[in-house]
N, C-alpha and C positions, 0 to 999 in steps of 0.2 A: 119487507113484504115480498120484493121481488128475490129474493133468493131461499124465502121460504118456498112459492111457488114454484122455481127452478128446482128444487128441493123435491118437491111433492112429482114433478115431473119424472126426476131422475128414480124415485122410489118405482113411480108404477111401471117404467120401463126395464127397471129389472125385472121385476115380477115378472113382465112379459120373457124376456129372456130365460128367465130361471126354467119356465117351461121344457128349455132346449135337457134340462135334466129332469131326472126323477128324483124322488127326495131323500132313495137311496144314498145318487151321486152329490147331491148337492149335501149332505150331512159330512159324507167322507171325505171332499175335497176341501183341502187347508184354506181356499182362497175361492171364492167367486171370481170366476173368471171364464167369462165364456172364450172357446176357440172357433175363428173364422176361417174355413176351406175358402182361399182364394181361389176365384172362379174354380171351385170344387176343386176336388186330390185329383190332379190330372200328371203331375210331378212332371214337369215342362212336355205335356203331350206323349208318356211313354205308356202308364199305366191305364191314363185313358183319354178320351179327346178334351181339349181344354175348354171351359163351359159347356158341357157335354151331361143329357142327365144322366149318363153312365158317372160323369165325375159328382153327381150329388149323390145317387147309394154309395159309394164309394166313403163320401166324407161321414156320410153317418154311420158306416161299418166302424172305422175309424175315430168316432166317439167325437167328433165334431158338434158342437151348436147351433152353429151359423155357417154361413157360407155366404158368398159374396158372388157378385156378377155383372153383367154388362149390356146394353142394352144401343141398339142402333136402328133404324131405317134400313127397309130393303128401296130397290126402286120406286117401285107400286105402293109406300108407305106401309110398309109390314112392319111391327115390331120384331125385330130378331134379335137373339142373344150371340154376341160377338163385341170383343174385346177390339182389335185394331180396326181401322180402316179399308183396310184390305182382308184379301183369305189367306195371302200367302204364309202367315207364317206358319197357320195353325189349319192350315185345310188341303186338302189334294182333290185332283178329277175324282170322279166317282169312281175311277176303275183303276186307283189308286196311284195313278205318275202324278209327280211333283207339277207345282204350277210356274211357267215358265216365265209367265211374263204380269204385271198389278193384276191385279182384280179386285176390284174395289166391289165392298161391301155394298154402298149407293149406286152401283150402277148396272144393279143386278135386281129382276124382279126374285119376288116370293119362292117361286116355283122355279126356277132356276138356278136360289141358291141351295133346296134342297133337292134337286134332280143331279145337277151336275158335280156336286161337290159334297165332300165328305170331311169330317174331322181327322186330324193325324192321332193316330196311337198307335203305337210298338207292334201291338198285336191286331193284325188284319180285320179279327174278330169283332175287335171294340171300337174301328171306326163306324163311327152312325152321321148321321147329317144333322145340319143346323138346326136347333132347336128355337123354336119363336118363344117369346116371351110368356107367352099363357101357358105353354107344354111346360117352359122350365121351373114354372112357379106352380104348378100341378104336381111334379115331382119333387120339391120343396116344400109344399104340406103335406105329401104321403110320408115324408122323412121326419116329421116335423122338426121342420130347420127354420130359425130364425133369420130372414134374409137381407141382407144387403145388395138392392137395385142401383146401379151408375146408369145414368144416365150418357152415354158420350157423343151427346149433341146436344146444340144450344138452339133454342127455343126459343126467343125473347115473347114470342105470344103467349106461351105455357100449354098450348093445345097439345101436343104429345106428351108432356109430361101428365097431366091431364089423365092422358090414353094410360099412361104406365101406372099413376095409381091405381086408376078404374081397374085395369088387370087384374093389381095386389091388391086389393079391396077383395073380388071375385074369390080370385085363388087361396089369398092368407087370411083375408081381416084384418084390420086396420092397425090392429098393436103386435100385429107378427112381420114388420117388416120396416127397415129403414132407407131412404131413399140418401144417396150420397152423394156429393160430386165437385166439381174444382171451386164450388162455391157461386160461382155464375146462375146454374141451375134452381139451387137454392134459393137463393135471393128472387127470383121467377115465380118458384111453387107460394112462398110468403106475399108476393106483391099483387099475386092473381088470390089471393084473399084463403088459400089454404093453409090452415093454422094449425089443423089437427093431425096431419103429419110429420112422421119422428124426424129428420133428419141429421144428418152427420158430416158436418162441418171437415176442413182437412186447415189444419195450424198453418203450416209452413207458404199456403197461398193466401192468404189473407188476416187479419188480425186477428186477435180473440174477440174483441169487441162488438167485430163484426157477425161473427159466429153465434155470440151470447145474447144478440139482439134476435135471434130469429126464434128462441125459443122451443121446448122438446128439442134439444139437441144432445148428439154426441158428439166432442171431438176429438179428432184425429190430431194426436200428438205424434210426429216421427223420430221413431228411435234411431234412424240413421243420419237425417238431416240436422240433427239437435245434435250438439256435443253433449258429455254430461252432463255439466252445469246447468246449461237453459233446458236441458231435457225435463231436470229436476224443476226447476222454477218454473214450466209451461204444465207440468202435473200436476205440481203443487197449487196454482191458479186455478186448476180446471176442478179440481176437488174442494176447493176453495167454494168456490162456486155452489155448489151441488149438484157438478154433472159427472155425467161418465165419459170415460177417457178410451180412446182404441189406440193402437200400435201393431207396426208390424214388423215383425221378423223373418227370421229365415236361416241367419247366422248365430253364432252362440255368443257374440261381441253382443248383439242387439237384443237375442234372447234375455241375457245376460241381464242385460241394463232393466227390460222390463222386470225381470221378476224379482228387481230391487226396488220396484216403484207398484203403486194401488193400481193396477190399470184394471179394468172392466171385460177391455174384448181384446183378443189377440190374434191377429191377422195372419195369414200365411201360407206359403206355397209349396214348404218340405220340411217344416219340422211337425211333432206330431203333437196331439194336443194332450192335458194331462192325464193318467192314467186313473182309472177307475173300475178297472174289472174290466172294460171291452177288450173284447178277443178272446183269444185264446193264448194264456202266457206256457210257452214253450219252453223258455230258460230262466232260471235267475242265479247272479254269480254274487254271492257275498264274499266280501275278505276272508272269512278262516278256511270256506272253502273252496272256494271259486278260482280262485287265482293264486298265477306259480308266482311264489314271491322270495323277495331275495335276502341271501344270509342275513343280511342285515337287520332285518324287521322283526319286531315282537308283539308281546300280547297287544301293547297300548298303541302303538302306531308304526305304518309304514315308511321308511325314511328311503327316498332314491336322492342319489346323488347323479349329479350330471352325469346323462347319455343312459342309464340305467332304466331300464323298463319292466311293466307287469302287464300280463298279458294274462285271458281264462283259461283255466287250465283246461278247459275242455272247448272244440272249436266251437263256434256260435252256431245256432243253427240256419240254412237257408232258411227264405221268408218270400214269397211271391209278392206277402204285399202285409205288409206289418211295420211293425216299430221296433227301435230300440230304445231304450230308457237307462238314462246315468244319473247316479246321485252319491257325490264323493265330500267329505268333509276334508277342507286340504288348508296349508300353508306354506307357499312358495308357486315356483314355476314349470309349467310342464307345456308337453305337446300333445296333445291328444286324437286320436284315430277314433270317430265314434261314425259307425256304418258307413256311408260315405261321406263323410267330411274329417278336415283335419284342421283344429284351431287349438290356439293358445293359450292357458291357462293360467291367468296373474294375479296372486291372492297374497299379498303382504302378510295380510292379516287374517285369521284362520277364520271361514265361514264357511255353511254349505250351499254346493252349487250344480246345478242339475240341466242337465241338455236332453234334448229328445228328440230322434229323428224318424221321418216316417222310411221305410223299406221298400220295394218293388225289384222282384228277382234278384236279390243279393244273398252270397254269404259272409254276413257283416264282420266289418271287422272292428275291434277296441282294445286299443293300446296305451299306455301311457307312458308318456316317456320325460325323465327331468331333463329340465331346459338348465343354465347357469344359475347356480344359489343350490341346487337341489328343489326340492320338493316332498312334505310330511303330510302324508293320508292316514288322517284318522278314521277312516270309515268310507268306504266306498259298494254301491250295489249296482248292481244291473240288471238289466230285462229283459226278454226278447220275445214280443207278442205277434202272434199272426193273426190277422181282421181278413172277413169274409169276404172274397171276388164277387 
């Protein structure tokens, strides 16, 4: 009984999610899987201020579902949206000089953190000030983004927590939002008799047991913290079960892993989410014509031998703020150059395997190149889409 009901829980919660598409997107895409803008596409504070609602249109240009965010105390008991304790990593004076010495989030009223202090972003333009909690979940249903609220404070009373649903109650409604956090908080919002909130459990702080007793849950299974093995056996549990699983990424080692496993939501701070028509697609490089390739190769596959590389034959195009999108069918070892990242490629056994990164003022680059053993591409495409400023 209790995992049919866990069951029934996990059903109505995608429903809720699947919203984040249309039934266009949700027919076309292979996999159910919604994509989480970690505290929005802020791409470490360049493209725009980090939880910033500049970085929430951002994520939904970007073809994002969800998005995720942070939640703290001002002095004066303001709900404010901010990730650290402090402003220094992610804030400047108002008149844009760095900050020189803490400045703590707590010890700072309302009006002060949005008088005197500003978000960092690359372009002068897109720094804006602190956003409170009601403004940032007002532009999270104009997007309509499925949200993830942290909590980064602990409450043992639950009155602010309390304050944060009431918020997302106001701004989203009740099944367009999940509250998350190191689990502490959690176990708070259930003991102060709130039962009808989604929340989202994290693996790696506490057991699953624990997690599964609070009910309507997601959890948080980490793809970096987990080797493969218990990665596998912590997903397989949770599907088990009949809940839904988050992860997050950022690297193509940990992309990787997920999109060998059911996961549900996928988290993250630079790669881009899966394609479905958003933007505007500028390039695409398939093998017969896209790319210079060598004496070597014929109709049925591309063979590089060690240090041997394939590059587009035509350069990529710049991108303000866009993606790139790889999907190569391969068997062996390479190095690969996709826009800015460069990682590893080890495929024994011939599968396909696809990375996708988001872009900000780049002209991307993609190369591949055989590591030791060589490396055999049966099929390789690329993409290169610009999304709306």
């Amino acid at each position: 009984m209790k995992n049919t009901l866990l069951f029934l829980f996990a059903a109505l919660a995608w429903s809720a999610t699947a919203l984040c598409q249309t039934p266009a997107d949700s027919a076309a895409r292979p996999r159910k899987r919604v994509f989480i803008a970690h505290r929005g596409v802020n791409m470490r504070s360049t493209v725009a201020g980090e939880n910033s609602l500049e970085a929430i249109r951002l994520a939904k240009a970007a073809g994002f579902g969800a998005i995720e965010t942070d939640v703290r105390l001002s002095a004066d008991g303001a709900l404010v949206v901010m990730h650290d304790s402090t402003l220094n990593r992610t804030c400047l004076h108002a008149d844009g000089t760095p900050l020189s010495e803490p400045v703590a989030v707590a010890g700072k009223t309302l009006r002060e953190l949005r008088s005197d202090y500003i978000l960092k972003a690359a372009d002068p333009a897109r720094r804006t000030r602190i956003p409170t909690l009601e403004e940032y979940l007002a532009e999270c249903a104009r997007n309509g983004l499925y949200t993830f609220i942290e909590p980064k404070l602990y409450d043992p009373t639950g009155r602010h927590y309390r304050d944060i649903i009431a918020a997302a109650d106001a701004a989203l409604g009740r099944d367009r939002y999940v509250v998350t956090s190191n689990n502490r908080a959690n176990d708070v919002i259930r003991r102060t008799g709130i039962d009808d909130v989604r929340l989202m459990g994290i693996l790696y702080q506490t057991t699953f047991e624990r997690i599964e007793a609070l009910g309507d849950v997601i959890v948080a299974v980490s793809a970096t913290r987990f080797d493969e093995a218990d990665y596998s056996r912590q997903v397989a549990r949770v599907k088990a079960a009949g809940l839904m699983c988050e992860s997050h990424a950022d690297k193509f080692v940990h992309f990787d892993r997920i999109n060998r496993h059911d996961i549900d939501f996928v988290s993250t701070d630079f790669l881009a989410p899966d394609y479905h028509g958003q933007g505007r697609l500028l390039a695409e490089y398939a093998r017969a014509d896209g790319f210079v390739l060598p004496a070597s190769a014929d109709e049925g596959a591309i063979r590089l031998g060690e240090g041997q590389s394939i590059v587009p034959k035509r350069q990529l195009p710049a991108v303000p703020f866009g993606a790139l999108y790889l999907e190569v069918e391969a068997e062996g070892s390479a190095c690969i150059e996709l826009g800015g990242q460069t990682f590893t490629l080890d495929v024994p056994d011939k599968r396909t395997v696809t990375h996708q990164v988001l872009l900000h003022d780049a002209a991307p680059a993609l190369r591949i190149t055989a590591l030791a053993g060589g490396i055999t591409l049966t099929a390789i495409r690329a993409k290169v889409v610009a999304f709306e400023q």
